[in-house]
C-alpha positions in Angstrom: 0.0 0.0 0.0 1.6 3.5 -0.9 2.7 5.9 2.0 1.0 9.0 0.8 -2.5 7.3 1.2 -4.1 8.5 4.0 -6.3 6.4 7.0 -9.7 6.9 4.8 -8.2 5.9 1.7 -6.6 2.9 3.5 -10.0 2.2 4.6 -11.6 2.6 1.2 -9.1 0.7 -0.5 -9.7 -2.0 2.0 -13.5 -2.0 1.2 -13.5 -1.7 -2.1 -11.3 -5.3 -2.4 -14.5 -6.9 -0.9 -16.7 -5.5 -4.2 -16.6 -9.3 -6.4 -15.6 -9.8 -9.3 -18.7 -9.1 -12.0 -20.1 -6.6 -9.8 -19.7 -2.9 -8.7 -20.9 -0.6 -5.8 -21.7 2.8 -5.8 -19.6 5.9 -4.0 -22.6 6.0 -1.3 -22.7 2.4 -0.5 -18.9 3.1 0.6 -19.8 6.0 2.6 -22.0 3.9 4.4 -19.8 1.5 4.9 -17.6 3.6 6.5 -20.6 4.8 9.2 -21.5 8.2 7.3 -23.2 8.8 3.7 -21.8 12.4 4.6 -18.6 10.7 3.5 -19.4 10.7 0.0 -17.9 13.6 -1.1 -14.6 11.9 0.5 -15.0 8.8 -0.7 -14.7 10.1 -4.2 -11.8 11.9 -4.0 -10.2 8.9 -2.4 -11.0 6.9 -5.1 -9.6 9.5 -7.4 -6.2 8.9 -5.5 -7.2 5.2 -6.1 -7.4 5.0 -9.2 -3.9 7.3 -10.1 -2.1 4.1 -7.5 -3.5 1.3 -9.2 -4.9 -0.2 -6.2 -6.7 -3.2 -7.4 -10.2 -2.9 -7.7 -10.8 0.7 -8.0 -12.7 0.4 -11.1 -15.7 -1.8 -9.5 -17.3 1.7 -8.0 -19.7 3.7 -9.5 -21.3 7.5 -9.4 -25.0 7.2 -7.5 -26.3 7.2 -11.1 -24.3 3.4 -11.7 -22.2 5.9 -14.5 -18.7 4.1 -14.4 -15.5 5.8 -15.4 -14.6 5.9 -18.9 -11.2 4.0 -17.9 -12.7 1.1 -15.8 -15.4 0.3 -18.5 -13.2 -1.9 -20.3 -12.0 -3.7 -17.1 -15.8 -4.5 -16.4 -17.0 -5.9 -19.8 -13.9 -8.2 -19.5 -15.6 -9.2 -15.9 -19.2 -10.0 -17.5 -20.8 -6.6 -17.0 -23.0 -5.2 -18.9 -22.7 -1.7 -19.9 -25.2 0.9 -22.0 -23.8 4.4 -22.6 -21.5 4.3 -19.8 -24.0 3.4 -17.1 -23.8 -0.3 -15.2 -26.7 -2.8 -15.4 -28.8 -2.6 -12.3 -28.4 -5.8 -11.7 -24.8 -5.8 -11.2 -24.6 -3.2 -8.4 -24.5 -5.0 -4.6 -24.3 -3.3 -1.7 -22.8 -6.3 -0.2 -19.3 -4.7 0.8 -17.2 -5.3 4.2 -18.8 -2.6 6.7 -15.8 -0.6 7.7 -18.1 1.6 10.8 -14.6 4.0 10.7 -16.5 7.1 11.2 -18.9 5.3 13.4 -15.9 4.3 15.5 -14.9 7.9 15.6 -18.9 9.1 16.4 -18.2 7.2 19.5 -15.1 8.8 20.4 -16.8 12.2 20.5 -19.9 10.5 22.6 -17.4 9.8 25.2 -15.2 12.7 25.3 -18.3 14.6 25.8 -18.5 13.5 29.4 -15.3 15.4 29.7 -17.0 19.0 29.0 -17.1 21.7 32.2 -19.4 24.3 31.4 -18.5 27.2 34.2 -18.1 30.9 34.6 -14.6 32.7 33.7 -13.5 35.6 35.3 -10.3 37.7 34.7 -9.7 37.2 31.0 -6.7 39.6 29.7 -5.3 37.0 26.7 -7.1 35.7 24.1 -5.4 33.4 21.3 -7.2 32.4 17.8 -6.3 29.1 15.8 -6.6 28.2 12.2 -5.8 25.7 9.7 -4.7 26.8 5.9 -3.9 23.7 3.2 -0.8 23.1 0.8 -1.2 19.8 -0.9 -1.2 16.9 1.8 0.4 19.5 4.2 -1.4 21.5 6.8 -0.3 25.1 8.4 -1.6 25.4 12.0 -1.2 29.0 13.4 -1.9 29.9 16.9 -1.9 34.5 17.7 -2.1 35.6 21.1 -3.3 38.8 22.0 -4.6 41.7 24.9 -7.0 43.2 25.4 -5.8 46.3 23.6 -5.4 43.8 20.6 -1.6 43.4 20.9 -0.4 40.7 18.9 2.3 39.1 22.2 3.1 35.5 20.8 2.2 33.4 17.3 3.4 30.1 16.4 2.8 28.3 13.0 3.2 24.3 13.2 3.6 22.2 9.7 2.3 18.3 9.5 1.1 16.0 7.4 -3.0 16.1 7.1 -3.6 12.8 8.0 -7.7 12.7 7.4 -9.8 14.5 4.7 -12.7 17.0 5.2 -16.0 15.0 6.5 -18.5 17.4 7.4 -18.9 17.1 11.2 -15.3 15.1 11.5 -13.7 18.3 11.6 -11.6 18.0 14.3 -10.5 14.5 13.0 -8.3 16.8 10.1 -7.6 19.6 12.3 -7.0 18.6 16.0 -3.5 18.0 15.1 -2.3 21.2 13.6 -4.3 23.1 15.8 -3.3 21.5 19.6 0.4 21.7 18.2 0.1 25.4 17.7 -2.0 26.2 20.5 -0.2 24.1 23.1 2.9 26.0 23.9 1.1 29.5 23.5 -0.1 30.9 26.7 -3.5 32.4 27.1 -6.9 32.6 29.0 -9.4 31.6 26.2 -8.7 30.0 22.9 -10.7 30.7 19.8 -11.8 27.6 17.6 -12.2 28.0 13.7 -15.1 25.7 14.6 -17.7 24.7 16.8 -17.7 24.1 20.4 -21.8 22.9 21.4 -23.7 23.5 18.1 -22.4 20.2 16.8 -24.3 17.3 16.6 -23.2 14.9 19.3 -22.4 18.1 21.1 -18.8 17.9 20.7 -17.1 20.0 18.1 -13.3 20.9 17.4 -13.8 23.3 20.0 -14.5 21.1 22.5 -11.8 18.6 21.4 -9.2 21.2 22.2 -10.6 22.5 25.1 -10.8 19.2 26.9 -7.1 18.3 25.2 -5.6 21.7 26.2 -7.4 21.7 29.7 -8.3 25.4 28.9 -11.7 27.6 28.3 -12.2 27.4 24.6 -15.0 29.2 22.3 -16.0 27.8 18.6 -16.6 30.4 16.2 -18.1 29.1 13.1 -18.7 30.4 9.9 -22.1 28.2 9.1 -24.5 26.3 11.4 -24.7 22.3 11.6 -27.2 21.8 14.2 -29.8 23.8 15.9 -32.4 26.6 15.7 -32.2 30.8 15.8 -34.5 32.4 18.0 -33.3 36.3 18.0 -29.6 36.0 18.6 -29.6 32.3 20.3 -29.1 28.9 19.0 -30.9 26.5 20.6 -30.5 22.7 20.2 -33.0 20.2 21.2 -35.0 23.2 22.7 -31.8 24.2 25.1 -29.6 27.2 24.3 -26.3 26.2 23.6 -25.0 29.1 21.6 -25.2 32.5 19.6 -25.1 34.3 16.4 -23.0 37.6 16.6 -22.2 39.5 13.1 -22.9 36.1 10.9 -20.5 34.0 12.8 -22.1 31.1 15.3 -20.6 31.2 18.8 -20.9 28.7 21.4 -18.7 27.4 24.7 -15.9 24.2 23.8 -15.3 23.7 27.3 -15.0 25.3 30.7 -16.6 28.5 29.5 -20.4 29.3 30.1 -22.8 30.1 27.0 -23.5 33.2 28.7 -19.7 33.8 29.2 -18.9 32.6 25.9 -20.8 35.7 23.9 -18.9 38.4 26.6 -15.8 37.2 25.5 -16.2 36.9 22.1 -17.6 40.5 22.1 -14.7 41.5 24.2 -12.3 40.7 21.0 -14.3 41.9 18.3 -13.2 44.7 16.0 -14.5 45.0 12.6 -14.3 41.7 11.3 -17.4 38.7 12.0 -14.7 36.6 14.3 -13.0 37.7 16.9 -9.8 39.2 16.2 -6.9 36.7 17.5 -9.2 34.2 14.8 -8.9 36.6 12.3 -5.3 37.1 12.7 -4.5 33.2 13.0 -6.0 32.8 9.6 -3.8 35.4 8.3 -0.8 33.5 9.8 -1.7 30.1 8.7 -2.8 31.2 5.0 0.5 33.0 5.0 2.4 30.1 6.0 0.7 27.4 3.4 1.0 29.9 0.6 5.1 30.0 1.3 5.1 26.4 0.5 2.7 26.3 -2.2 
């Protein structure tokens, strides 16, 4: 098995040898495989990385409409399928692959590292440091900018690692956590910012939450769109309990030992003219900055 692959195309890859001879599966039927049709997205580009491997067997899945690709068409009809315009026979599509559960696995991690969460009041905050994640290739940037409350920048660090997981929405933390807790681990501060959600997430455990329980320190998810939960005003409320806020277009809400009521003061507290908080801002900056040096 190539290096480069990553743990989901491992996975896939692993999956997709179960697919028999003479028959095909679609991209969906391996996203539920792996726990999540939210994976499909994922799955596809894995297979793209697949395919340019040669990893036997990539040519036995199929788009949702059982459209095969224009290179694996020959490979079928010398297996006995049948093929009109490019799309499989119905009759040749199982669903029948070895159930993977990865992403349920990792559904259950989050379940149980929820237990960890401390919701509480914080007093005292003077520091405030963002994090971010920016992209070059398989590489990923993790910036971490500390500032006052006068907004003086007093520390940044920038981490480089491999990205070891693709983008599944609400997996998020599953890419990130890495760059992020390597960044935002040496760095001293009262609160961390999370590109991402803390609460409004839903098992109830966003990236936010991952690194606040990691780190041991209060941390607030600030979001650019909403996953779970309902806007009444300026609230979010999930299941009917109100977990978090809206505050210029950006969804706030605690990640751990931080209140919801305290986690809108602070946020407000570092806001300048921008919809996240200013240390977020700034770590994007740094982390964009970074990845576009190596690009």
């Amino acid at each position: 098995m190539p290096e480069d692959l990553s743990i989901l195309d491992k996975e896939v890859a692993s999956i997709i040898s179960s697919i028999p001879k003479g028959k095909v599966a679609t991209i969906r039927a391996i996203a539920e495989s792996l726990g999540d049709r939210r994976a499909t997205l994922a799955v596809f580009l894995s297979m793209k990385k697949l395919k340019s491997r040669g990893i036997d067997g990539w040519h036995r899945v199929v788009r949702g409409d059982l459209r095969a690709d224009p290179g694996a068409i020959p490979l079928l009809k010398k297996e006995g399928v049948a093929i009109k315009n490019g799309i499989v026979g119905r009759s040749f599509v199982t669903n029948n692959v070895r159930k993977s559960g990865l992403l349920l696995r990792m559904r259950y991690a989050q379940r149980i590292m929820r237990d960890f969460i401390a919701l509480k009041e914080i007093k005292d905050v003077r520091t405030a440091a963002g994090v971010d994640v920016a992209y070059a290739g398989d590489m990923a940037f993790g910036a971490c900018v500390v500032m006052d409350r006068e907004f003086n920048v007093i520390e940044k660090r920038v981490v480089r690692v491999k990205a070891l997981f693709p983008y599944i929405p609400t997996y998020l933390a599953f890419r990130e956590f890495r760059p992020m807790y390597l960044a935002a681990r040496s760095c001293n501060f009262d609160v961390l910012f999370v590109d991402g959600h803390g609460l409004l997430h839903p098992e109830l455990f966003g990236e936010a939450c991952h690194l606040g329980v990691a780190l041991r320190k209060p941390t607030i998810g600030a979001a650019k769109s909403l996953l779970v939960g309902d806007v009444v005003g300026d609230k979010v409320f999930v299941r009917g309990i109100h977990l978090g806020w809206v505050l210029r277009g950006s969804y706030i809400s605690p990640g751990n030992m931080i209140s919801v009521e305290d986690s809108l003061k602070v946020s407000k507290m570092f806001l300048l003219d921008h919809s996240q908080p200013e240390p977020l801002v700034l770590a994007h900056v740094e982390s964009k900055r970074a990845s576009a040096r190596q690009a």
